[in-house]
C-alpha positions, 0 to 999 in steps of 0.5 A, a space after each residue: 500500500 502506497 497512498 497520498 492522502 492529502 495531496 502535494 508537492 514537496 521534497 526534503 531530507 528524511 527523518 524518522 522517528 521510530 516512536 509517534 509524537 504528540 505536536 502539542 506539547 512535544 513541538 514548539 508551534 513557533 519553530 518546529 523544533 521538538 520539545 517533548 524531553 521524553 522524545 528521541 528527537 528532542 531538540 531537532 527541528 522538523 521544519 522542511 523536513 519528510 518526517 516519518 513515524 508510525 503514527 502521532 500520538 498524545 493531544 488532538 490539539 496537534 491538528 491546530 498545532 500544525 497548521 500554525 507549523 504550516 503558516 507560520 513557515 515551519 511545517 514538515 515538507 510532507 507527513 508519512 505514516 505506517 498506520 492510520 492516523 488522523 490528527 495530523 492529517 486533518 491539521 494538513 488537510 484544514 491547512 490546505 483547503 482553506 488557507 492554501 498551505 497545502 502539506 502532503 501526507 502519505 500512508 505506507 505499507 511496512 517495507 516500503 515506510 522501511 525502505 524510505 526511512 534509510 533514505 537521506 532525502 526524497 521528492 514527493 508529487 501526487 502521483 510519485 514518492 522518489 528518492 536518488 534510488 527508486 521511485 514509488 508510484 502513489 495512489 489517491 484512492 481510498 480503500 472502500 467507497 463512502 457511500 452517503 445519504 440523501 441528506 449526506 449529499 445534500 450537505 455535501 451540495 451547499 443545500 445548508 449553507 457554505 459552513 455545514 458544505 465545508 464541514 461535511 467536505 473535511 468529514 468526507 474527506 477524512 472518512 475516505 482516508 480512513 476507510 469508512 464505507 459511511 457515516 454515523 448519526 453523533 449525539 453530542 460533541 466536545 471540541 478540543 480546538 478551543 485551546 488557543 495552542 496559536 493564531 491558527 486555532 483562532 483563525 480557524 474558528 472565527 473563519 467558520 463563525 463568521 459563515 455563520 456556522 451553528 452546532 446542531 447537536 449538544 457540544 461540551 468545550 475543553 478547557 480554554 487557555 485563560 480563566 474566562 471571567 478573569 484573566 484580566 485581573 490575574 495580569 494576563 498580558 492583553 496580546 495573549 488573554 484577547 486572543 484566547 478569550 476571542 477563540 473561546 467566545 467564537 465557539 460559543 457563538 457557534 453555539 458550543 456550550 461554556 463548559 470549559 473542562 478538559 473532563 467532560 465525563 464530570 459534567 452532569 448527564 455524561 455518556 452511556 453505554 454504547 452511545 456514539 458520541 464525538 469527542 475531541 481531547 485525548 484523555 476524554 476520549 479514552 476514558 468515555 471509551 475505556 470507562 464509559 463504554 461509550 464510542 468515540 474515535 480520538 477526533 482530531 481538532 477541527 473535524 470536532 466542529 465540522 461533526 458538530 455543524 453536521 452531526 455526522 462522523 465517519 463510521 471507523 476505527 472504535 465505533 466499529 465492535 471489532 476494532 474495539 478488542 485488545 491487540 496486546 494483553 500487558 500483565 501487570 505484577 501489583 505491588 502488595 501495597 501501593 497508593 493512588 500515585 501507581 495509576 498514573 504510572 501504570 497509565 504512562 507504561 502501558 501506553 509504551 508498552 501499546 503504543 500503536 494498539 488497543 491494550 488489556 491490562 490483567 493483574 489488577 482485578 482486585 485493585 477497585 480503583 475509583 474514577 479518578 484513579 482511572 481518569 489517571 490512568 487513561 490520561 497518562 496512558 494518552 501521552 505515550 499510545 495513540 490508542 483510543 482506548 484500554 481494557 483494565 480485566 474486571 474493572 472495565 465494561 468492555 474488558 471480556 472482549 475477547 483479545 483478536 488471534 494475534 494479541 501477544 502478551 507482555 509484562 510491567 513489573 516493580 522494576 517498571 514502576 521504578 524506573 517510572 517514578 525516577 524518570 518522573 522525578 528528576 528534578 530538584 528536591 525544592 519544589 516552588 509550585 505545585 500543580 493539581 488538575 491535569 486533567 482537571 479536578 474532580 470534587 472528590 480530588 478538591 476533599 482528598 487534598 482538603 483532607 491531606 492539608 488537615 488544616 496545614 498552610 502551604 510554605 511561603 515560597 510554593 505555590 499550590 494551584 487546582 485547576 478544574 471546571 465551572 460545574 466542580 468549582 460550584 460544588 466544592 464552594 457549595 459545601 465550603 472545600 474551596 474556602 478550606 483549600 483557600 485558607 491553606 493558601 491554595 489558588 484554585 482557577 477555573 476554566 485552563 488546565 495545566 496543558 494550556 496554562 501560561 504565565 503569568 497564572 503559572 508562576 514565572 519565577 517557580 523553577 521546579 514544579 510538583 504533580 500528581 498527574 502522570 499526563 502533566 509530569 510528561 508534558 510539563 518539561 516541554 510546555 513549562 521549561 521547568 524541572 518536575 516531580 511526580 507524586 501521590 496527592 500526599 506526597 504533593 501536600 507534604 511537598 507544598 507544606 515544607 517547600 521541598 519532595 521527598 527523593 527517596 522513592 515511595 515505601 511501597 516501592 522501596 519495599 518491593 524493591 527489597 522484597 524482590 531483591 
């Protein structure tokens, strides 16, 4: 199989990664240049380059991200895939059919993706992959037919209007890339491209609000890049707070609901088993996936809004039953005892342990984790597997689906999680800010770490920071949680996440921060520049209290690692 699925010309030198990346959060959207330090090419800039790699991974923010890439000047030369993958592409694909940037992206069979990859450069048309030894003819035919109905195709004419027409041309468009053969009917949507990751994300969406889209079915939106209400007064500077706040009001005028949480499964009336929704933000859709039993593909941004202007999404990939079975079971050796922090850890390792397929994970059947155990779980697993989803053996809905002929089986041990929590906690010993809500609190999560104060102040020279939605911060004031926490000298914001957090919110002069998200402790090297610990939410208040992270590992990892010894 050798396919162009969006079309163009370029050439360049060839880079190839053999683990997928996240652009947001692992690529500055201003150089190209990488900065996920967990990243074989970190520090190497992508800009002009064929770049190769199995398929993304991590945020569906990577879509605004490239565009930015593609007109700001620092874009690959052209994407080329072994695997499916839908981020990305619709990044190159908005690029091109509306701003007039065209980036071509390829999918290729394994030998042939093999055979580029010791390549020094290619030149690439739509028709032909070249490079100085052999030439490779290429294919714009898409798998299987997409076959529409009346309504479908009158969308598709400019029957409602130019908005809903462009919509359902992006829909269509990725749907054949992806192999769908038709699309479904979608009940509610989240949208991921809110985040003002840069110009582009705004300029996209007030290029659709201005041809007065509406959203036809009910849409949830990510958590923004300011608090909405007030930015102004926590000193956001007016050329980054404007924006942002611009991007988030163009949603609403399109008819997106204000919700501002990168947790919508926190929001009242979430989704139910076997519902077919369309959500964007990695966590979100694995966990709606994996928890809920919900479907959803990880929809990448900007196709959030064309599905919510239609209410139609391409029939693949995860709505699809036989797509939703394990591909690799990962048997997990528990420790004897452990606390809340092994779920984010357990997240991180089985994404690299499944970073192209859908996992089950077995040995925790008597572990009973709670939501936002499993919120972590997925989250962490979202940074490093481009998996819509997971199976957890006796805890999750889905998880007696049988693993497909194929599935091998792999093992995460102690030794895992050690290396884990070191690589997690590389930094310093003083910590000058710790960071709660990557994804954002829960209301049990606001009690836990009101509990873990007892009653304790934060040390003078740290910082301690929630972020989390409008509808928990309600409830944890209602019952008197925020002011407790307040008193404690913790700031609690609403509205951003940690993911899109900027200064001066996030302290300028904190050097080194702590979390308890294993989602945050990946991302934060590249998006803060800070140094990061990782922790329970008790390590973390013990952390706040006395200004400085315990750097010996964790008891229950100690006495493993004694035990094993």
């Amino acid at each position: 199989m050798a396919q162009i699925i969006v079309p163009a010309a370029a050439q360049g030198a060839v880079l190839a990664s053999s683990e997928g990346l996240s652009f947001w959060g692992g690529v500055d959207p201003a150089t190209g240049k990488v900065i996920d330090a967990h990243h074989p090419l970190c520090g190497q800039s992508l800009a002009g380059k064929i770049l190769l790699m199995p398929t993304s991974r991590g945020s569906c923010t990577g879509s605004g991200v490239l565009l930015e890439l593609a007109l700001n000047g620092h874009a690959p030369a052209a994407l080329v895939f072994r695997e499916a993958e839908d981020i990305l592409t619709l990044g190159a694909l908005i690029a091109g059919k509306m701003f007039d940037k065209p980036l071509a992206v390829l999918r290729l069979g394994a030998e042939d993706y093999d055979l580029l990859a010791k390549s020094r450069s290619a030149r690439i048309t739509p028709e032909m992959l070249s490079t100085d030894d052999w030439d490779l003819p290429l294919s714009d035919r898409p798998a299987r037919a997409l076959h529409l109905t009346a309504e479908d195709q009158a969308m598709l004419d400019g029957a409602e209007g130019k908005a809903v027409q462009l919509a359902m041309e992006i829909t269509c468009t990725m749907a054949r890339g992806q192999g769908a053969e038709r699309l479904v009917d979608v009940t509610r949507v989240h949208i991921d491209g809110c985040i003002y990751a840069s110009p582009a994300n705004l300029l996209f969406a007030q290029t659709m609000a201005d041809m007065g889209s509406q959203v036809r079915v009910p849409t949830t939106m990510n958590a923004i890049s300011v608090d909405h209400g007030n930015w102004r007064d926590q000193g956001v500077p007016p050329d980054f707070g404007l924006p942002a706040s611009r991007l988030a009001d163009a949603y609403v005028t399109m008819g997106a609901q204000p919700s501002f949480t990168c947790a919508p499964y926190q929001l009242p009336a979430p989704p139910e088993r076997g519902e077919f929704i369309a959500w964007s933000e990695s966590n979100a859709v694995i966990y709606a996936n994996s928890v809920l039993g919900a479907r959803t593909v990880k929809h990448p941004d900007f196709l959030d809004l064309c599905i919510a202007l239609t209410a139609r999404a391409p029939l693949s990939g995860v709505y699809l039953e036989e797509h939703r079975a394990p591909r690799r079971v990962i048997e997990v050796e528990l420790p004897v005892q452990y606390d809340e922090a092994i779920w984010p850890m357990l997240g991180w390792l089985a994404g690299q342990a499944a970073p192209d397929r859908i996992p089950l994970l077995r040995g925790l059947e008597g572990a009973a984790p709670n939501e936002d155990d499993l919120k972590a779980l997925c989250a962490a697993l979202g940074t490093t597997s481009a998996a819509p989803m997971l199976h957890v053996a006796g805890i999750t809905p889905e998880a007696d689906l049988p693993p497909v002929a194929e599935a091998d089986t792999v093992r995460l041990t102690s030794d895992d999680l050690r290396r884990v929590w070191r690589q997690f906690n590389a930094g310093p010993a003083t910590v000058d800010l710790v960071a709660f809500g990557s994804p954002h609190f829960s209301h049990a999560e606001c009690r836990a770490l009101d509990t873990a104060l007892a009653g304790r102040k934060r040390h003078a020279d740290t910082a301690v920071i929630v972020t989390l939605g409008q509808d928990t911060l309600q409830a944890a004031r209602d019952d008197g949680t925020v002011a407790r926490l307040e008193a404690a000298g913790v700031q609690v914001v609403p509205d951003i996440c940690w993911c899109s957090i900027s200064e001066p919110v996030f302290p300028p002069s904190a050097k080194v921060l702590m979390t308890n998200s294993g989602k945050y402790a990946h991302y934060a090297p590249g998006l803060s520049g800070r140094a990061v610990r990782f922790g329970s939410i008790a390590d973390c208040v013990e952390a706040a209290v006395s200004g400085r992270a315990g750097e010996a590992l964790p008891r229950w990892l100690t006495e493993e690692e004694t035990k094993d010894a």
